[in-house]
N, C-alpha and C positions, 0 to 999 in steps of 0.2 A: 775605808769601805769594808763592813763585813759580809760574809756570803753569807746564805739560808744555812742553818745545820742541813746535811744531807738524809739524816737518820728520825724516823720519826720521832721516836723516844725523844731528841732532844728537842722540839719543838715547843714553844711556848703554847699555854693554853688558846690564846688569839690563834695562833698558827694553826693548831688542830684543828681548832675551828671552821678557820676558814678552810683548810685541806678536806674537812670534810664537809665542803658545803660544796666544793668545787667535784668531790668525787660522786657528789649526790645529783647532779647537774645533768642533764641527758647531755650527752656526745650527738654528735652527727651524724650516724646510725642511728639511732637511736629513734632518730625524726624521719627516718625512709620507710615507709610504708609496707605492711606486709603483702607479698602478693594476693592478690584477691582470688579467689575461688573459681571465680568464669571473669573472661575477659570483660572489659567496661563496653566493649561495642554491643554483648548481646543485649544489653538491656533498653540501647539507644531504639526511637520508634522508627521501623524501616520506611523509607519514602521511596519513588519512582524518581528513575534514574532523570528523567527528562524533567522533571519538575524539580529537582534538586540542581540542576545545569543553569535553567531557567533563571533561579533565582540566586544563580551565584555569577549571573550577567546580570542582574537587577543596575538598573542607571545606564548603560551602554547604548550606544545609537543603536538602529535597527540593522547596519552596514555591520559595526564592532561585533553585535552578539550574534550575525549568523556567521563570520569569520569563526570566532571562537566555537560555534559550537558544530562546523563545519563536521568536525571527526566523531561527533554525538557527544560532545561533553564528558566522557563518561569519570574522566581523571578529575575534571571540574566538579562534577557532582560529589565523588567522595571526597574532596576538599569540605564541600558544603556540608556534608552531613558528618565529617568529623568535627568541626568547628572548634579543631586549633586542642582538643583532645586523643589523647593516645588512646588508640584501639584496646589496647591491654590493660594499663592502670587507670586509666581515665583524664591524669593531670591535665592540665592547660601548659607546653611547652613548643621549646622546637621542635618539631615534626622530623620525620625521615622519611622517605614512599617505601617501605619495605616489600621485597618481592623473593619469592620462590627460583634458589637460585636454578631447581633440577630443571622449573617449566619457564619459567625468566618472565612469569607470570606477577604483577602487580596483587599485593595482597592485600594494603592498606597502611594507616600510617601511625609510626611509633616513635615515641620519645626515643632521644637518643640510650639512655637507659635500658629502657626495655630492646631496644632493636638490637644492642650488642649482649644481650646473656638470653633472647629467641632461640639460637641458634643452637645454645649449649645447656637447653633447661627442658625439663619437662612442666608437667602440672601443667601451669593457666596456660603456658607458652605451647604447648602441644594443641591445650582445647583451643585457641587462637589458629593454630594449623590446620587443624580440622576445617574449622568454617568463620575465616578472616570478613574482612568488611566486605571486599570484593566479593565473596559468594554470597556474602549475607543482600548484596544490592542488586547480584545476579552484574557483576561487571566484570567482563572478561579485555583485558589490555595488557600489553605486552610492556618491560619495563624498558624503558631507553637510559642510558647511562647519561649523567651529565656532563661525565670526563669525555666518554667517545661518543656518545649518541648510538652504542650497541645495548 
């Protein structure tokens, strides 16, 4: 069994070849998106809270959807009006409920990507702090933890 030469020089012409077709090939970076200018919520059309709740009980007996919407929905509703979209880059991913750790205030919801370099970025991620989905919906809720329920 012989190995690949490790030197390009000794590379056959096929090799080169294919070495530079492999260096010509976008990486994995390459395909991550650059961050956008304004967050992807500003441009989502704003709805009312109760109507967005409403319809994120859509199919529910009438008993189910006034349990559920007992606390005014309000965490339901920006469910609905992100619709499985990151507030920041807009993707379709898993979600996180991102919240403001000073006021433990709910601010909306971000890929897991975006939610861990929020913290340590300026640019979109600031204009995001500014005026998150929560302000943008006028939804004021407190974050509960899922580990402790603080």
């Amino acid at each position: 069994m012989s190995s690949a030469p490790s030197c390009f020089n000794h590379l056959t012409l096929d090799e080169r070849e294919r070495h530079a077709a492999e260096r010509a090939a976008p990486s994995p970076f390459d395909l991550i998106p650059a961050d956008p200018a304004e967050p992807a919520c500003w441009s989502w059309p704003v709805a009312v809270v109760a109507d967005l709740a409403e319809a994120a009980c859509a199919g529910l007996s009438d008993q189910a959807r006034a349990m559920v919407l007992s606390d005014g929905g309000a965490l339901l509703a920006m469910d609905e009006w992100h619709q499985g979209r990151c507030a920041i880059c807009g993707r379709r991913a898993v979600l996180v409920l991102d919240h403001d750790h000073a006021t433990n205030l709910v601010r909306g919801h971000l890929c897991k990507s975006c939610n861990v370099r929020e913290a340590h970025t300026g640019g979109v991620f600031e204009l995001y702090r500014q005026r998150p989905p929560a302000a943008i919906l006028g939804v004021r809720e407190q974050y509960l933890s899922p580990l402790d329920g603080l």
